[in-house]
C-alpha positions as CSV (number, residue, x, y, z in Angstrom):
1,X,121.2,112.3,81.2
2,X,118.0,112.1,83.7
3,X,115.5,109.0,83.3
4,X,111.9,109.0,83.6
5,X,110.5,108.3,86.3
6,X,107.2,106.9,87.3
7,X,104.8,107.7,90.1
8,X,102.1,104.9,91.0
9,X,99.1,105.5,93.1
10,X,96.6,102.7,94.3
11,X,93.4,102.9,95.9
12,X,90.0,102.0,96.2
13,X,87.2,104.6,95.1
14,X,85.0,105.3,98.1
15,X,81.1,103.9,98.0
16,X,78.9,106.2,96.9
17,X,81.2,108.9,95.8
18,X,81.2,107.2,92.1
19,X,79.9,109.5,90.0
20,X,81.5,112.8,92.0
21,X,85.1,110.7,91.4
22,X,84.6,110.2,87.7
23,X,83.9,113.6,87.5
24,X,87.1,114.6,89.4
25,X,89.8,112.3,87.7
26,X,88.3,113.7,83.7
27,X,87.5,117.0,84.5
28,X,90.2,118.5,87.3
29,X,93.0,115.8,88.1
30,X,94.0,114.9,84.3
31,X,94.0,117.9,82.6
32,X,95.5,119.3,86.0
33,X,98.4,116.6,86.2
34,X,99.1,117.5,82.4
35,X,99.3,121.3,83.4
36,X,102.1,120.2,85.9
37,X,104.2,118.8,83.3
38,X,102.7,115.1,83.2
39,X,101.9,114.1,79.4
40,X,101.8,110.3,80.5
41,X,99.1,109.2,82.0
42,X,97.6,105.7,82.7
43,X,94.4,104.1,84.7
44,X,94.1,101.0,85.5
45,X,91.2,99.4,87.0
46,X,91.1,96.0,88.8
47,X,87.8,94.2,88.6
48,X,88.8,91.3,90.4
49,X,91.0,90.1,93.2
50,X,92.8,91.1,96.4
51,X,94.5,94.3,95.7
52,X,93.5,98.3,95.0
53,X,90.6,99.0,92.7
54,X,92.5,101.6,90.8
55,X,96.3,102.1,89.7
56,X,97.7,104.9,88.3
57,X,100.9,105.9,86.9
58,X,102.4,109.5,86.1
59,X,105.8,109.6,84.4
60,X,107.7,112.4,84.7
61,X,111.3,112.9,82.8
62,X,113.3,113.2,85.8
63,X,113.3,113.0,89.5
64,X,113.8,116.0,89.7
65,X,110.5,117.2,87.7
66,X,108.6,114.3,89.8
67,X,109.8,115.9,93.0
68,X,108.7,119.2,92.2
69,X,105.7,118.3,91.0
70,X,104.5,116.3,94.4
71,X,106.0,119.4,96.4
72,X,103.9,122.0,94.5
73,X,100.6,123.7,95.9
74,X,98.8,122.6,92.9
75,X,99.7,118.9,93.9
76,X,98.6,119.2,97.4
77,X,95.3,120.2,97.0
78,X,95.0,117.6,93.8
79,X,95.8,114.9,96.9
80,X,93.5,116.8,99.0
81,X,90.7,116.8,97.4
82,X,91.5,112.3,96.0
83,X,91.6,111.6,99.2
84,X,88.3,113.1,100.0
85,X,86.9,110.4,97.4
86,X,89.0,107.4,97.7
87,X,90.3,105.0,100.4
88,X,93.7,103.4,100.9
89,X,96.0,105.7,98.9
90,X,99.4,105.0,98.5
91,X,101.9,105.6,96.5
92,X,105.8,105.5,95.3
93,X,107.5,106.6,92.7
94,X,110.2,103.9,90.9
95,X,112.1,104.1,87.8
96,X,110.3,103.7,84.4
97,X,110.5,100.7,82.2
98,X,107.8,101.5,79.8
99,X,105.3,98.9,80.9
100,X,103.2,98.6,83.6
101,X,104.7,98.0,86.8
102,X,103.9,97.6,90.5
């Protein structure tokens, strides 16, 4: 049986592209990411310390489905268009626990 696994992006949202980001993650990379075959999705945003503003995790059921997600056309320009707004993007994908991990 396959486990879920998880996909975490970091970064740090670019100043001054605020308000053209928010729009982006609501209105095209959710609802886009869903479309792919991702149902979880979670945002969290650091206010304080020394690490990246925003983390995000995408669980997918298998591997597999992870892999052909990040491979697709849809993905690509998804990335594309992120790291048009954002700044130190990274990302790995790990096994899921359930809870947030890093």
């Amino acid at each position: 049986m396959a486990e879920p696994v998880k996909l975490i992006l970091r970064w740090d949202v670019q100043s001054g592209s605020e308000t053209e980001y928010s729009e982006f993650i609501v209105s095209d990379f959710i609802p886009r990411v869903n479309r792919l075959g991702i149902g979880d999705v979670q945002f969290w945003y650091t206010s304080y310390g020394e690490c990246p503003q925003i983390q995000v995790e995408l669980v997918a059921e298998s591997k597999e489905q992870m892999h052909h997600i990040i491979r697709s056309e849809e993905w690509g320009a998804l990335h594309e268009r992120l790291t048009d707004m954002v700044d130190n993007l990274s990302q790995k994908m790990i096994r899921a626990t359930g809870s947030i991990q890093l």
